[in-house]
C-alpha positions as CSV (number, residue, x, y, z in Angstrom):
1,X,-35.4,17.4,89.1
2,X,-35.0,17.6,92.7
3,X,-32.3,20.2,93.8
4,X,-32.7,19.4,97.5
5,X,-32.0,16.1,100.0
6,X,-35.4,15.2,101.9
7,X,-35.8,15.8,105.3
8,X,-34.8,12.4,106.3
9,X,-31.7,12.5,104.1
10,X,-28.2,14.0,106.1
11,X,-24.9,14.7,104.4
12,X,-22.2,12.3,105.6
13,X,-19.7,15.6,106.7
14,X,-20.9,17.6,109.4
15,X,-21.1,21.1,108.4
16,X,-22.1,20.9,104.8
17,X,-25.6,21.8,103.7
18,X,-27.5,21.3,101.0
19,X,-27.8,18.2,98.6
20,X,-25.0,15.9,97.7
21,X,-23.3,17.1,94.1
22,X,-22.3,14.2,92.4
23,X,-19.7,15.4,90.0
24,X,-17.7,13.7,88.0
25,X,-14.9,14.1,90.2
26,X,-16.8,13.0,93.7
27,X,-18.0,10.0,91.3
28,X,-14.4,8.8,90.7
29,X,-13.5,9.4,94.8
30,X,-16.1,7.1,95.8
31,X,-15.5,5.0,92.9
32,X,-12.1,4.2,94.4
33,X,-13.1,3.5,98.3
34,X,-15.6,0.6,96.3
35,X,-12.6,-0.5,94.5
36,X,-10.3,-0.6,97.9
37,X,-13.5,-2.9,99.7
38,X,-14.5,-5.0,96.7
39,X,-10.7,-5.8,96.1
40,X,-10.6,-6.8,100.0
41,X,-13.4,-9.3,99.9
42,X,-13.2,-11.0,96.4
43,X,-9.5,-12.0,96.8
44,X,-10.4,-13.7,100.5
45,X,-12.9,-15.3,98.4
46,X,-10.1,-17.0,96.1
47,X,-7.1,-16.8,98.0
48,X,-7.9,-19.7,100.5
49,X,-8.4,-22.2,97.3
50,X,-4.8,-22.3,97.2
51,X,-3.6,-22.9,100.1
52,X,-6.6,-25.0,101.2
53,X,-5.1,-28.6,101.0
54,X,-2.0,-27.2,103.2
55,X,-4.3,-25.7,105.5
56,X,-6.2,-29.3,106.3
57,X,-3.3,-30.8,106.3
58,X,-2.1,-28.7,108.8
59,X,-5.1,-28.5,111.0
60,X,-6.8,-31.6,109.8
61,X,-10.3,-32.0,108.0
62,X,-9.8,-32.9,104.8
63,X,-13.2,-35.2,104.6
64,X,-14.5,-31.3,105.6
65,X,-12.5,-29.4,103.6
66,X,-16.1,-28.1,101.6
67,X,-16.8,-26.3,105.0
68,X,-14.5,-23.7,104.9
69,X,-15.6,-22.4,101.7
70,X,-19.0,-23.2,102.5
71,X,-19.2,-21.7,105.9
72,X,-17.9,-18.2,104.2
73,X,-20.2,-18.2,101.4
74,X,-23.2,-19.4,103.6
75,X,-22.2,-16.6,106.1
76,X,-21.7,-13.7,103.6
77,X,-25.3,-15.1,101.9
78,X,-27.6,-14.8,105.0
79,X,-26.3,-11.1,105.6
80,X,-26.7,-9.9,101.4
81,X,-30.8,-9.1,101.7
82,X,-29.6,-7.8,105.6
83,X,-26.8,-5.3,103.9
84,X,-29.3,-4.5,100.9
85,X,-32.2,-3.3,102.6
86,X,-30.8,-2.0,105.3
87,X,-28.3,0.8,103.1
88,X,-32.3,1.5,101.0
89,X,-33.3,2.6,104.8
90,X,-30.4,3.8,106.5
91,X,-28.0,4.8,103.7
92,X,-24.7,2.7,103.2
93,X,-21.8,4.7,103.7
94,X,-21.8,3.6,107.7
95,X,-22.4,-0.1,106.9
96,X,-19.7,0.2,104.3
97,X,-17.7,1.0,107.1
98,X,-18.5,-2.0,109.7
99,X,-18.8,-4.6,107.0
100,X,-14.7,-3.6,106.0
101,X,-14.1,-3.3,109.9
102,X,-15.7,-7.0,110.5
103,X,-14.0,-8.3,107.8
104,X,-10.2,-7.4,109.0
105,X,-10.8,-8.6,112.6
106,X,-12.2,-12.0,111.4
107,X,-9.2,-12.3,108.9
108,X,-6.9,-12.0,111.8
109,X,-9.0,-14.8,114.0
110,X,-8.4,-16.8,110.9
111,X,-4.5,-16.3,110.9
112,X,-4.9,-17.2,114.7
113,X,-6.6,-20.5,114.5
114,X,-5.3,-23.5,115.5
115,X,-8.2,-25.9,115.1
116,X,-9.9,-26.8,112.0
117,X,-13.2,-25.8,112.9
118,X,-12.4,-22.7,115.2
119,X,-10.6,-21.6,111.5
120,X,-14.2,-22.5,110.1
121,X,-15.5,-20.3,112.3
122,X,-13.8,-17.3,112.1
123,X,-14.1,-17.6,107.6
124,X,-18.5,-17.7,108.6
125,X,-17.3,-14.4,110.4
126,X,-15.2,-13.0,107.6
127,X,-18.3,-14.2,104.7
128,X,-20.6,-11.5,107.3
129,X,-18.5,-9.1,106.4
130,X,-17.3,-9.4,102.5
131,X,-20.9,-10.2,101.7
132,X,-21.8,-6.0,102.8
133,X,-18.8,-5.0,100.6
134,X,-19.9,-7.4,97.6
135,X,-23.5,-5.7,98.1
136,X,-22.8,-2.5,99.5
137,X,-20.2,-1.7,95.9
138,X,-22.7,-2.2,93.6
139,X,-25.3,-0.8,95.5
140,X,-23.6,2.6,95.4
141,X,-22.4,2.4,92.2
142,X,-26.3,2.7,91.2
143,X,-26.9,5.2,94.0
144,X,-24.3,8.0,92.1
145,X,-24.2,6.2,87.9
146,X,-27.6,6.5,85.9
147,X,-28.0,2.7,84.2
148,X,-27.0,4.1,81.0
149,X,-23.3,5.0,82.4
150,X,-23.4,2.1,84.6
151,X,-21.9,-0.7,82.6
152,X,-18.2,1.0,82.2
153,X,-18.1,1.1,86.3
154,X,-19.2,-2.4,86.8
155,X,-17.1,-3.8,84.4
156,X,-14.1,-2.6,86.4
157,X,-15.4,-4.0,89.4
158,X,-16.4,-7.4,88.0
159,X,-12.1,-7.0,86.5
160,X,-11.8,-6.7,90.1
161,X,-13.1,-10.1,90.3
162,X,-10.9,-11.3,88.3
163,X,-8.1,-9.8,89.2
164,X,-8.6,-11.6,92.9
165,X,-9.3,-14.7,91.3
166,X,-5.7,-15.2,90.2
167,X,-4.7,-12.9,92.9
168,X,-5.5,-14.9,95.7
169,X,-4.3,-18.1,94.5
170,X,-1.4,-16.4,93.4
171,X,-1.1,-15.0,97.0
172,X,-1.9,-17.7,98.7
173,X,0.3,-20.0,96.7
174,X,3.5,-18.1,97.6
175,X,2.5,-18.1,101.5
176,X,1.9,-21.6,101.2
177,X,5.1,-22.4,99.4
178,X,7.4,-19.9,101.3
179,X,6.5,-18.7,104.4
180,X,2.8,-20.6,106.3
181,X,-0.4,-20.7,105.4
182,X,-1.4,-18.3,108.4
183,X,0.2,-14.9,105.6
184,X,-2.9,-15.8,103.4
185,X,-4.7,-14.0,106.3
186,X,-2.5,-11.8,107.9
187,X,-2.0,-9.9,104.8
188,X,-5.6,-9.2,104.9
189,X,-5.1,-6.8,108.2
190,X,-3.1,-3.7,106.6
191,X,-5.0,-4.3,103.4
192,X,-8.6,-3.8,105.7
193,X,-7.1,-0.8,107.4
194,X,-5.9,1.2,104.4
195,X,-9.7,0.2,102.7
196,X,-11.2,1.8,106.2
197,X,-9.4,4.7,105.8
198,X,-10.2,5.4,102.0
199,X,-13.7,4.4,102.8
200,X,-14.0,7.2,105.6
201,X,-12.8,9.9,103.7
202,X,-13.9,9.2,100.4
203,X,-16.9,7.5,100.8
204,X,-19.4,10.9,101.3
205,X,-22.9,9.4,101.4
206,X,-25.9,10.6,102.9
207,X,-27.6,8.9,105.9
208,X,-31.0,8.4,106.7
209,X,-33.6,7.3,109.1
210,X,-35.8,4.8,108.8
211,X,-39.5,5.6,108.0
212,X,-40.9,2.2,108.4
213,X,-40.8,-0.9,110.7
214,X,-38.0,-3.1,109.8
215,X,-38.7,-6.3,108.8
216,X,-36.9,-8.6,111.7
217,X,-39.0,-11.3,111.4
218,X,-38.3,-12.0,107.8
219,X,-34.4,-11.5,108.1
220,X,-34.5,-14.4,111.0
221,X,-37.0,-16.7,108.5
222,X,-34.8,-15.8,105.6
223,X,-31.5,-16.3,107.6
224,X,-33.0,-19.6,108.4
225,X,-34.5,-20.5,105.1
226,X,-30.8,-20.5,103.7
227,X,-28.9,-22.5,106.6
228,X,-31.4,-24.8,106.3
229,X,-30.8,-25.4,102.7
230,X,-27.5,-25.1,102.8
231,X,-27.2,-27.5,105.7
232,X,-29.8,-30.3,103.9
233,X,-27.1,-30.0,100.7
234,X,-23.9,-30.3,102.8
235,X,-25.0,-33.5,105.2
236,X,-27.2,-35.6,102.4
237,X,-23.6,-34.9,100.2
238,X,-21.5,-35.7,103.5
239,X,-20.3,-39.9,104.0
240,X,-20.9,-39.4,107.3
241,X,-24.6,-38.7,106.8
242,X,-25.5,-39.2,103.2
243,X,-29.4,-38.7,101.8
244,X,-31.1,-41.5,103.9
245,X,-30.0,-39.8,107.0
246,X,-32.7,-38.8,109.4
247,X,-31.1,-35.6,109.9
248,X,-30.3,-34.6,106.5
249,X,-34.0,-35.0,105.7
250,X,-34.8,-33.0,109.0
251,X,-32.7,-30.1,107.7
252,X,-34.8,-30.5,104.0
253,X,-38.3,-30.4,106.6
254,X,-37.0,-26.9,107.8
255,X,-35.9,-25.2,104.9
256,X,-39.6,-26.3,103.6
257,X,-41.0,-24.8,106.6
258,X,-39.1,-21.9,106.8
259,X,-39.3,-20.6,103.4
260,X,-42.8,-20.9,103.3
261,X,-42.8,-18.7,106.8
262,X,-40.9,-16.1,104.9
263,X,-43.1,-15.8,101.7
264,X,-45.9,-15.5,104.2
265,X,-44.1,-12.8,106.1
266,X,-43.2,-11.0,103.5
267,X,-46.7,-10.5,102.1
268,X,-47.9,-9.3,104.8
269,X,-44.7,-6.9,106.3
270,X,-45.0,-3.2,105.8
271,X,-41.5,-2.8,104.6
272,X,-40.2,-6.5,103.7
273,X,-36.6,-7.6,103.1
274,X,-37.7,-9.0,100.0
275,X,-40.8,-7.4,98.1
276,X,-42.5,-10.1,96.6
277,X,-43.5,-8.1,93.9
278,X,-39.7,-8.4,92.6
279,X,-40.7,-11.7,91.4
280,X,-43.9,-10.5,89.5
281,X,-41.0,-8.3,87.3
282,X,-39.7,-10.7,84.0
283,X,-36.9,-8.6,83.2
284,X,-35.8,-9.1,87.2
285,X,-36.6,-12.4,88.1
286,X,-35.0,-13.8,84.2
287,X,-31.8,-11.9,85.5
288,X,-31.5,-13.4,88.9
289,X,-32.4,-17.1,87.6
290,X,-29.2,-16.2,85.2
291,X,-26.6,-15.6,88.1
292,X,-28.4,-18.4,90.5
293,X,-27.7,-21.2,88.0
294,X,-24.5,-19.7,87.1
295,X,-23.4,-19.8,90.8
296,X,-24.0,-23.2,91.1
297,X,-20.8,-23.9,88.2
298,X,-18.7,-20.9,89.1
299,X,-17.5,-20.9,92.3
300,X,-17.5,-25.3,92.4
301,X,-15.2,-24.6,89.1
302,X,-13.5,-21.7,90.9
303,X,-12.7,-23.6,94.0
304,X,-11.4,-26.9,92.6
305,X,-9.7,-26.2,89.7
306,X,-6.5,-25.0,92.0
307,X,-6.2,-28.0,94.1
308,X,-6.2,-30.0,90.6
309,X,-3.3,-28.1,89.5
310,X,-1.4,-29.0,92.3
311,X,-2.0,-32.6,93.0
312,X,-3.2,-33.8,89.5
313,X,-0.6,-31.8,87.5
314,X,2.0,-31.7,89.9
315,X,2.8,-28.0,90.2
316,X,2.9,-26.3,93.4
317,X,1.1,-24.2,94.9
318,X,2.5,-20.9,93.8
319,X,2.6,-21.9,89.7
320,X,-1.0,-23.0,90.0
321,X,-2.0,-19.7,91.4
322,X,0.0,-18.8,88.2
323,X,-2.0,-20.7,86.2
324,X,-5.5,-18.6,86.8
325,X,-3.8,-15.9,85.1
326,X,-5.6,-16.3,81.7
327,X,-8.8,-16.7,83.8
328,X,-8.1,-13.8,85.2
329,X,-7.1,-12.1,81.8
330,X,-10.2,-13.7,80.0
331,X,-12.9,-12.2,82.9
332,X,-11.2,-8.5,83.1
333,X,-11.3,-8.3,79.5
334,X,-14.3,-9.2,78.6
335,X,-15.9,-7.3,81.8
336,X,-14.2,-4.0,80.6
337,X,-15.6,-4.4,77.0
338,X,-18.9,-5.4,78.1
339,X,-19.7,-2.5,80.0
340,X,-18.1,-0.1,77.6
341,X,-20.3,-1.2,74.6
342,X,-23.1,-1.3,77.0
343,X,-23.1,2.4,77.6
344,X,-22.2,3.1,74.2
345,X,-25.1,1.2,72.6
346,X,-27.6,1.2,75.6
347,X,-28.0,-2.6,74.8
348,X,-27.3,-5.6,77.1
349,X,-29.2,-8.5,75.9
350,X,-26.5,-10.2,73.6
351,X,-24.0,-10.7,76.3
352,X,-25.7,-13.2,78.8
353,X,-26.5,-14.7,75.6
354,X,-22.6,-15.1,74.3
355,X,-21.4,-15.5,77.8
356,X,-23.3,-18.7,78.9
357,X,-22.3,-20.4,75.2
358,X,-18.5,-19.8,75.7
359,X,-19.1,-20.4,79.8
360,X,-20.3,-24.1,78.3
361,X,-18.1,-24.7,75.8
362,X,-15.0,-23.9,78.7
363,X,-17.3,-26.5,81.1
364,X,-17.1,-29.1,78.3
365,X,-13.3,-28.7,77.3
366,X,-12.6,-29.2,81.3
367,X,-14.2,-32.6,81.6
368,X,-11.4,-33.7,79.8
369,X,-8.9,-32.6,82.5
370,X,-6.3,-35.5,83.2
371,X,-3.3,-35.9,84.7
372,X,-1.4,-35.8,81.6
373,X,-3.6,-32.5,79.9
374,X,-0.9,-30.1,79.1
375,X,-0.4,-27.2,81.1
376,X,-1.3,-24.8,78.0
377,X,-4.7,-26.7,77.3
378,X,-5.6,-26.4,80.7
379,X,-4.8,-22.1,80.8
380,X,-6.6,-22.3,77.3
381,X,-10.0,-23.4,78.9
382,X,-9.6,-21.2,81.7
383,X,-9.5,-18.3,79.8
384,X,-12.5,-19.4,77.7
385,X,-13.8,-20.1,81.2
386,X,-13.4,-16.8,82.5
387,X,-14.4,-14.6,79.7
388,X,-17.7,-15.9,79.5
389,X,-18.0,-15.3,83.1
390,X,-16.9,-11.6,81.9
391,X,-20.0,-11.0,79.9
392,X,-23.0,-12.5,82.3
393,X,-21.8,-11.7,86.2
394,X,-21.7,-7.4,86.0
395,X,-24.6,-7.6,82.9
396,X,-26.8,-9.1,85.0
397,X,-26.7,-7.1,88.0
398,X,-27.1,-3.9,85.8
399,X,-30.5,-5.3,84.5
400,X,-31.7,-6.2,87.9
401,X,-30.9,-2.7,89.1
402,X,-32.4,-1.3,86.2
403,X,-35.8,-3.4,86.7
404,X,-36.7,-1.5,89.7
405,X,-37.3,1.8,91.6
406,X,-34.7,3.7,92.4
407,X,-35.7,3.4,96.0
408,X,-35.4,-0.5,96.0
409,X,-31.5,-0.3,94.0
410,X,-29.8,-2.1,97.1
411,X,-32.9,-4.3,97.5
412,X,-32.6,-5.3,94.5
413,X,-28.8,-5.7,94.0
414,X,-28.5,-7.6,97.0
415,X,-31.6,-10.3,96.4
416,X,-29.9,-11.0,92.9
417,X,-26.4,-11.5,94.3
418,X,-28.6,-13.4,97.3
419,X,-29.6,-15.9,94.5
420,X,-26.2,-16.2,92.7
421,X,-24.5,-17.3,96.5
422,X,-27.3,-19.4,97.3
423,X,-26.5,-21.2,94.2
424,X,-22.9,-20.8,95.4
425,X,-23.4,-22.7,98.5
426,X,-25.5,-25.3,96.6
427,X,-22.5,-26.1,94.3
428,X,-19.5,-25.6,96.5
429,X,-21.7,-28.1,98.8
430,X,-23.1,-30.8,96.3
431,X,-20.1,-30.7,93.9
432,X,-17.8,-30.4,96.7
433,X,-19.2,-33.7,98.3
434,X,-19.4,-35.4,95.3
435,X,-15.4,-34.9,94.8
436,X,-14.5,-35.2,98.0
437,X,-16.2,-38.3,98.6
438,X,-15.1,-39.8,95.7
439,X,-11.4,-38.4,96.6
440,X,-11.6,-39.8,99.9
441,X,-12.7,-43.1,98.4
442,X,-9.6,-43.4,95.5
443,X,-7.0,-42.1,98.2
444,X,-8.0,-44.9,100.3
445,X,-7.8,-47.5,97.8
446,X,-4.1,-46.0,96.4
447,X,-2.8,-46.8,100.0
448,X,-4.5,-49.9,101.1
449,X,-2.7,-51.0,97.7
450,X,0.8,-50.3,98.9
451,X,0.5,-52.2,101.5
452,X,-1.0,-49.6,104.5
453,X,-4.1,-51.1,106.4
454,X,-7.9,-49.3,106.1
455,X,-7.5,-47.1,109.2
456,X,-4.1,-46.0,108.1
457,X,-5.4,-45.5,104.5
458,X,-8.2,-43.5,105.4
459,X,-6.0,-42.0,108.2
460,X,-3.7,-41.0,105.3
461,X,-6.3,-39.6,102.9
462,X,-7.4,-37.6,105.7
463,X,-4.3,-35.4,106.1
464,X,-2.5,-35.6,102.7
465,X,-0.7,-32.6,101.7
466,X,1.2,-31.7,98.4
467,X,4.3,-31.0,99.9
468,X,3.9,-35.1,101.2
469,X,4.5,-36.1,97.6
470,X,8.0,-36.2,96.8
471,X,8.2,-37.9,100.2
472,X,6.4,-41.4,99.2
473,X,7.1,-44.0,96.7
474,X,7.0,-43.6,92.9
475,X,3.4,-45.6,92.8
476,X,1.7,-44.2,95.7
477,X,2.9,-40.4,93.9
478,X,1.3,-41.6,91.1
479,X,-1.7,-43.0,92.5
480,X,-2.5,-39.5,94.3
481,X,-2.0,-37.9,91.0
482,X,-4.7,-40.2,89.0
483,X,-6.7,-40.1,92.4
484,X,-7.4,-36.1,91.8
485,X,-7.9,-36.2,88.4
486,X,-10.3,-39.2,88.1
487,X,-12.4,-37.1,91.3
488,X,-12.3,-34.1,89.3
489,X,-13.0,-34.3,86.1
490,X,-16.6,-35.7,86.1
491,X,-17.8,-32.9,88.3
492,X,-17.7,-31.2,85.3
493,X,-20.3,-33.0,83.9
494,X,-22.8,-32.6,86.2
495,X,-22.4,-28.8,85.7
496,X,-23.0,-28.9,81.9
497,X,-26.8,-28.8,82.2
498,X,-26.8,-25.6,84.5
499,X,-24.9,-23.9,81.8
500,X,-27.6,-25.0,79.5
501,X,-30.5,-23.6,81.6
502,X,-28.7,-20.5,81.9
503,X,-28.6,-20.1,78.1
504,X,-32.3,-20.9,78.0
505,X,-33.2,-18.4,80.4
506,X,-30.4,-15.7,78.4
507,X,-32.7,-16.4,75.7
508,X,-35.8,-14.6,76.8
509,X,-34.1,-11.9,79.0
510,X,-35.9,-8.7,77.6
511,X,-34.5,-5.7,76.3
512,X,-35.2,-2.5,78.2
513,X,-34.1,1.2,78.3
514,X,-31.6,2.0,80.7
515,X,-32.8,4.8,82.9
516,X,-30.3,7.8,82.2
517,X,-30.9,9.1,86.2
518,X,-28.5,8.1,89.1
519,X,-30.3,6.4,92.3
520,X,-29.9,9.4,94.9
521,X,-30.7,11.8,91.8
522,X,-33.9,10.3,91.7
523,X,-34.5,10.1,95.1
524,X,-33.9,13.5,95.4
525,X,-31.0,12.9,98.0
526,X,-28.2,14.3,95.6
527,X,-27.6,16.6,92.0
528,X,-26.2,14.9,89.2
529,X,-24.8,15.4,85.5
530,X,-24.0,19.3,84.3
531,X,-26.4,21.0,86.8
532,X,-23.7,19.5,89.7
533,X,-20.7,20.7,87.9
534,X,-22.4,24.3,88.2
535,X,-23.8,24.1,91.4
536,X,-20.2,23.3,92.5
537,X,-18.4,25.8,91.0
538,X,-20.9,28.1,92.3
539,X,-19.9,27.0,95.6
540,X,-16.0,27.7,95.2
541,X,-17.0,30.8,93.9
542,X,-19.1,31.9,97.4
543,X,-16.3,30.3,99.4
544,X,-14.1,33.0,98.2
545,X,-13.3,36.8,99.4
546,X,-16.2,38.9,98.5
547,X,-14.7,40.8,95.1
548,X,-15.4,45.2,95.1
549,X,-17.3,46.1,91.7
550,X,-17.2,49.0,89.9
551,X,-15.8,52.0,92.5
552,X,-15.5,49.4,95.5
553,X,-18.7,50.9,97.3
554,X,-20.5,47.3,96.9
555,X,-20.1,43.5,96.3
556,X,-21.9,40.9,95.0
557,X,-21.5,38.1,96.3
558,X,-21.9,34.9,94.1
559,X,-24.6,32.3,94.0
560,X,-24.1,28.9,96.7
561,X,-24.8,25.8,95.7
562,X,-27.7,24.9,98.0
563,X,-29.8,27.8,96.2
């Protein structure tokens, strides 16, 4: 083992020499400046479900509501591979740094916005910044953790998840109902700053130069690949396009053209953003295919299920925030014991297995979801919901890290994530047209019923808002309600099947050792395990007065740590 950082390698403080010492102690420091930015970006992820209907209300939309989650996630996809690669070459403690940094100024253009797609704008801006904190955690975690140890640190951050996912709702919910929508935001700006300042003085991590050309051209074909894609989902879903529109099929032509650009590119660049030889590894690719069908069902059942809380159940926006709490109880759970067992028993494969069984029973139970489902049916399935989440999301990720080279670890970690939000943006956009569509269509009939004509039903159903229902007649109340829950409920089933490819694929995942080396161990950028703990005690003992020995005519000075 390596007891010295490569040339190329520099220790984050000035002043220090010698390799990195990654004690047990230094683990848990860093540990906490991930916990500060992963907590930042995953609740901005949830928070907005919330208080979305409010905020289209307010500034209008609702026919585009799918945008503002879809612009995040699109936004925070492109830039995953970008952050990935990037932290392999350069290290990650600096992009750490700038991704937290872009993230708190674009939550305060959000809480400044008073047009609908200006407020679009500035969440694409926030998604280039919580997708380096989403990468750039996990990432680390492999840099410092040997695969072996791994699985009782992710589990806490995938709780983290979690915790966010009722969090935000929870948050965004009491803005909404108490004070304005804008709070969901703002509270975002002292939140950033303190994870900034944790992140610069705990996050000690080596930087590096880069050896090798970067690969520009494949981050613009891959950057294009996935608007593209994302763009041919979100028109041929949209009314106002739909799949026989010329441009929708003109988006389709240059995601076609661009992806096969990029896998051209990348077999032939001398550093690539995405080594096709990833996809020559089982064990890698069967993990990734797990978390890109997953995506498609988690974050369109994440997204929705709030705004059918409040409209199809009635309660506001604050209890329905409420309401995630067993998901929220379900995920951390089963997170935490997931990764505990793993690094007890060194053995993974069962829980993608379990997970996408109870993730698909959850799915089934919620295409029942009416207006009249009782509240404690609907917490039931999303705690069913969210621990099977629990055992696939975090499992995953550690067998894709564990596929690879410790010099590929943020490569890697960000290409499997890349996959799970591509399949993000796929079912946010597809799912989300589908309801909304079919929303925009049952709103429209409820009013033209009472009475209203077609322009001031549709102008209705374009800017309803669930503080508006006490305000309108007993029928046209009830006729919102049904609206949501009849839009709703069948989006369900067109996410069955994804679960059921995702259990075929758990299936033949196989079962490998988990390495028992840390990332910058094996690099050779940093010491690890007992040989750190001594190396560092050695260095408290040179930083200390010289001690006389014997008749005080000599010293001897003890060992330092860079020796």
């Amino acid at each position: 083992m390596s007891t010295s950082a490569p040339r190329t390698a520099k220790r984050a403080r000035p002043g220090s020499d010698g390799p990195l010492l990654l004690t047990q102690r230094r683990i848990w420091i860093i540990f906490s400046a991930l916990i500060a930015g992963m907590l930042l970006s995953s609740l901005d992820q949830t928070i907005v479900s919330t208080a979305m209907p409010t905020i289209v209300g307010d500034l209008g939309g609702v026919a585009h509501q799918a945008w503002i989650t879809t612009g995040y996630l699109l936004a925070s996809t492109i830039v995953m591979p970008i952050y990935g690669k990037f932290g392999d070459v350069i290290g990650r403690r600096n992009l750490f740094l700038v991704a937290i940094a872009l993230f708190t100024l674009a939550s305060l253009g959000c809480a400044m916005s008073t047009g609908f797609w200006q407020f679009v704008v500035f969440r694409a801006l926030q998604g280039l910044g919580g997708g380096g904190l989403m990468i750039l955690s996990q990432a680390i975690i492999a840099d410092i953790v040997p695969a072996s140890e791994r699985g009782k640190y992710l589990g806490p951050l995938g709780a983290i998840f979690g915790l966010s996912a009722v969090g935000g709702p929870l948050l965004g919910g009491f803005f909404v109902d108490h004070m304005t929508w804008h709070w969901a935001f703002w509270i975002n700006i002292p939140v950033g700053i303190a994870a900034f300042a944790v992140a610069w003085f705990a996050l000690t991590l080596p930087s590096k130069k880069a050896t090798k050309r970067i690969d520009v051209l494949g981050v613009a074909l891959l950057s294009a690949t996935t608007a593209c894609l994302v763009f041919f989902t979100e028109f041929g879903g949209n009314s106002d396009h739909g799949w026989g529109a010329l441009e929708t099929w003109a988006w389709g032509a240059g995601f076609i053209v661009a992806a096969a650009l990029f896998v051209l590119t990348e077999a032939r660049a001398q550093d690539p953003i995405i080594p096709l030889s990833f996809f020559r590894n089982r064990t890698f690719v069967t993990a990734t295919a797990i978390g890109f069908v997953l995506g498609l069902g988690m974050f369109a059942a994440i997204g929705f299920v709030p705004t059918f809380l409040q409209m199809a159940s009635g309660t506001s926006a604050a209890v329905s925030g409420l309401l995630m709490l067993p998901m929220m109880v379900g995920l951390m759970g089963t997170s935490i014991l997931s990764g505990t067992l793993i690094t007890k028993t060194g053995r993974y494969r069962a829980f993608p297995i379990i997970g996408t069984i109870v993730v698909g029973l959850a799915m089934l139970g919620m295409t029942t979801l009416a207006a009249a489902t009782p509240i404690w049916l609907i917490c039931v399935y999303l705690f069913v919901f969210g621990a099977g989440l629990g055992l696939i999301m975090q499992v995953v990720v550690l067998v894709a890290q564990n596929a690879v080279a410790p010099e590929h670890v943020g490569t890697a970690t960000s290409t499997n994530n890349y996959f799970r939000e591509v399949g993000a943006s796929l079912g946010v956009a597809v799912f989300g047209a589908i309801f909304t569509s079919r929303l925009t269509e049952s709103l429209t009939d409820v009013f033209t019923s009472a009475g209203g004509s077609a322009s001031q039903a549709a102008s209705a159903s374009a800017s309803i808002d669930p503080t508006q229902l006490a305000k309108l007649p007993e029928a046209v109340q009830d006729g919102i309600v049904n609206a949501y829950a009849d839009s709703l409920s069948p989006v369900f089933w067109y996410l069955l099947p994804f679960i059921a490819v995702a259990l075929v694929l758990a299936l033949f995942i196989p079962q490998m050792k988990l390495a028992d080396v840390a990332g910058m161990v094996a690099r050779g950028e940093a010491v690890g395990g007992a040989e750190a703990d001594e190396l560092e005690r050695a260095q408290r003992g040179a930083e200390r007065p010289t001690e006389s020995v014997g008749s005080g005519t000599g010293s001897v000075p003890t060992a330092r740590h860079d020796e």
